[in-house]
BAFI-3210 file (N, C-alpha, C; in Angstrom, 3 decimals, decimal comma, padded with zeros to 6 digits):
// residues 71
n [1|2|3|4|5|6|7|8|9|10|11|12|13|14|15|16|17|18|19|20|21|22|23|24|25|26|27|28|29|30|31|32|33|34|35|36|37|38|39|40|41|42|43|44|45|46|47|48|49|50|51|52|53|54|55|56|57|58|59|60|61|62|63|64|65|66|67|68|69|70|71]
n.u [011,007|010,842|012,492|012,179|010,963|010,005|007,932|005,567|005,278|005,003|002,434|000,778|001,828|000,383|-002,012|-003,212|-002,905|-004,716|-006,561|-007,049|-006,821|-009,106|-011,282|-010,910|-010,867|-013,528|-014,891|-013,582|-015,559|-018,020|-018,129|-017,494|-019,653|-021,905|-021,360|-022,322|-024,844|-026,997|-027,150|-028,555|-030,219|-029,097|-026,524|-025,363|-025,861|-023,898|-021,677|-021,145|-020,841|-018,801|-016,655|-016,816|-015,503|-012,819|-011,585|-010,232|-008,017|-005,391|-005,545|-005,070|-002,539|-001,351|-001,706|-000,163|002,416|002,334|002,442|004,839|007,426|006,741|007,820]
n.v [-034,767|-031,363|-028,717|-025,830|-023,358|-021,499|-022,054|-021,690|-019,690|-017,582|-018,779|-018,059|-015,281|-014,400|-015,388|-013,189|-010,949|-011,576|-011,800|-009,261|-007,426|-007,972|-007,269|-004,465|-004,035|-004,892|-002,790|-000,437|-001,056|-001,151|001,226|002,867|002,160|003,692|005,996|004,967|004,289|005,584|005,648|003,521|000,276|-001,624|-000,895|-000,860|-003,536|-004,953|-003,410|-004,513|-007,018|-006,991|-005,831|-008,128|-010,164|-008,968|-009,021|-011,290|-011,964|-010,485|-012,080|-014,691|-014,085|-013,802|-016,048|-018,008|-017,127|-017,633|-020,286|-020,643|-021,588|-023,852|-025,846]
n.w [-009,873|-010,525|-008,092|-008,349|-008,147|-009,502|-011,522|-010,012|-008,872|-011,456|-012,081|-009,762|-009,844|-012,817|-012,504|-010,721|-011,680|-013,964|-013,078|-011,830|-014,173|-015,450|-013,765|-013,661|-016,269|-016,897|-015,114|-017,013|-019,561|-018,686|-017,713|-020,321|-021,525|-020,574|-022,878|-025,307|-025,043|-025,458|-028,266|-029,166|-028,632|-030,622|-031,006|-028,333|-028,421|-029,844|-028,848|-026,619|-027,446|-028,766|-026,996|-024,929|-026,379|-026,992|-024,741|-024,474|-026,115|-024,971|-022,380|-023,369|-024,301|-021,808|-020,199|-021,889|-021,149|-018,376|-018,939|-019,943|-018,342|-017,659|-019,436]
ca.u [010,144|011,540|012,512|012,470|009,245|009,165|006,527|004,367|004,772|004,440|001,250|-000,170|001,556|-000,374|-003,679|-003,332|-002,786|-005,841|-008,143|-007,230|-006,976|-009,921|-011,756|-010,742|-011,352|-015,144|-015,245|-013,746|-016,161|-018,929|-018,196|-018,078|-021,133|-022,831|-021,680|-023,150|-026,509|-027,873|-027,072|-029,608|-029,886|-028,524|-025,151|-025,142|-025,258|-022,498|-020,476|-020,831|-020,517|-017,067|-016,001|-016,881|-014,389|-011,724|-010,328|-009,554|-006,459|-004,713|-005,635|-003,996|-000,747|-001,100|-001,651|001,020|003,486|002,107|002,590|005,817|007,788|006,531|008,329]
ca.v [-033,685|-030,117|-028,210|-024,869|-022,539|-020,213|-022,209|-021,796|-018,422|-017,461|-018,726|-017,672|-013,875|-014,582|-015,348|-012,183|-009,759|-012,118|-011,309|-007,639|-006,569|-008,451|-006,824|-002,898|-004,111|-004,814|-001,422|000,381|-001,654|-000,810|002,565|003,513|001,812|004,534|006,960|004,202|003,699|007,100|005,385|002,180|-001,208|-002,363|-000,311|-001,610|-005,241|-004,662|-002,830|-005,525|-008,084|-006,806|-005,801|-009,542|-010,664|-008,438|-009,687|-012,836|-011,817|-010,701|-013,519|-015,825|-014,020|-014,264|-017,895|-018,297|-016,464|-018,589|-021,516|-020,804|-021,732|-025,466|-026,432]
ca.w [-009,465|-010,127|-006,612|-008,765|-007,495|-010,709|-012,981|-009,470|-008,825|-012,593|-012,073|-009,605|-010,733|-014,203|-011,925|-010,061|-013,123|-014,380|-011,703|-011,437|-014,956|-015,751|-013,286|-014,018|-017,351|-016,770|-015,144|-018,095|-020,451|-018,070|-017,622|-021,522|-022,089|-021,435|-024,364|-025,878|-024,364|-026,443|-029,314|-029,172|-027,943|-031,500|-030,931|-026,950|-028,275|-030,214|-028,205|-025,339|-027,983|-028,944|-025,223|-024,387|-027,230|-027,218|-023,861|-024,644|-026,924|-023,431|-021,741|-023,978|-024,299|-020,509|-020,048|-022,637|-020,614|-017,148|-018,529|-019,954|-017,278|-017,133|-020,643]
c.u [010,995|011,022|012,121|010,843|008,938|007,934|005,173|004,456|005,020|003,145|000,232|000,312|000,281|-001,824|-004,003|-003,528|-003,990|-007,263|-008,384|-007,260|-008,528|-011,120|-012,117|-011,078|-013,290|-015,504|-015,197|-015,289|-017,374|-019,146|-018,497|-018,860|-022,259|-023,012|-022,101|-024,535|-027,299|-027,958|-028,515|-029,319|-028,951|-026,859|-024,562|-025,049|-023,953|-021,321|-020,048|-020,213|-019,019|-016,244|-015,887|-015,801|-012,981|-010,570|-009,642|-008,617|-005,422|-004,384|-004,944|-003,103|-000,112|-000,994|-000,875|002,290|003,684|002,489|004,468|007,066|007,740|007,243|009,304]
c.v [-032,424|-028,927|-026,564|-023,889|-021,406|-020,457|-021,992|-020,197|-017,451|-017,536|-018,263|-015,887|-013,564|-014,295|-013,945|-011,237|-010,441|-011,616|-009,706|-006,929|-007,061|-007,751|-004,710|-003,074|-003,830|-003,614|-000,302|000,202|-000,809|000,741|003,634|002,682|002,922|005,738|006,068|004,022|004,798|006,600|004,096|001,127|-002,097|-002,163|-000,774|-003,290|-005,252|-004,309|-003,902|-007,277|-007,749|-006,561|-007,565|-010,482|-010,398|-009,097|-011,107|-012,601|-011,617|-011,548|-014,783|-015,396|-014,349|-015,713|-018,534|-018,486|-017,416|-020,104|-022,005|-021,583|-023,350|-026,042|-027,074]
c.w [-009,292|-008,742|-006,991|-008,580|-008,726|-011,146|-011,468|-009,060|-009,949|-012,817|-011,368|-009,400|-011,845|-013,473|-011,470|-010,785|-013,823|-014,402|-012,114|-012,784|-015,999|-014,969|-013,689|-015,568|-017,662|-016,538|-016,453|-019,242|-020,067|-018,515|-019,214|-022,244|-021,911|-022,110|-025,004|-025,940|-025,167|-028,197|-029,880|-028,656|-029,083|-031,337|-029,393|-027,021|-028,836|-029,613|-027,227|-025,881|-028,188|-027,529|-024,864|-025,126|-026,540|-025,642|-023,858|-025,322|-025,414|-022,678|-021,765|-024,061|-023,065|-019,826|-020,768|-021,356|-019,367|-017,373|-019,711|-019,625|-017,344|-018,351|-020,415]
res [x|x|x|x|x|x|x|x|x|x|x|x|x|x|x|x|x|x|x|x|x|x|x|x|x|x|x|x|x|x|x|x|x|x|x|x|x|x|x|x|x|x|x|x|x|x|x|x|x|x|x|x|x|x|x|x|x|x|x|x|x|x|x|x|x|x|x|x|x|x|x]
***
């Protein structure tokens, strides 16, 4: 059993930067939704459809990085 505390506070760094840029994220998303909203509901699914994507590339470099550590 390794005594070594990185791979646990790697993780729960990773969680924290998770939470919080996941969060200010939603706001941005939010927030320029509505130069969007003038446009139509077809251009607002879209936009939310790609917002709802796009963070997951982050995510995984991040949960990469978190679980680094345990190798």
């Amino acid at each position: 059993m390794p005594t070594d505390d990185k791979p646990a506070l790697r993780s729960a760094t990773g969680m924290l930067a998770l939470i919080v840029g996941l969060a200010l994220y939603c706001f941005l998303v939010a927030g320029l939704g509505d130069f969007v909203a003038p446009f139509g509901l077809f251009a607002e699914v879209v936009y939310y459809l790609a917002a709802g994507i796009v963070w997951i590339f982050p995510a995984i470099r991040l949960i990469r990085w978190m679980n680094a550590g345990e190798r």
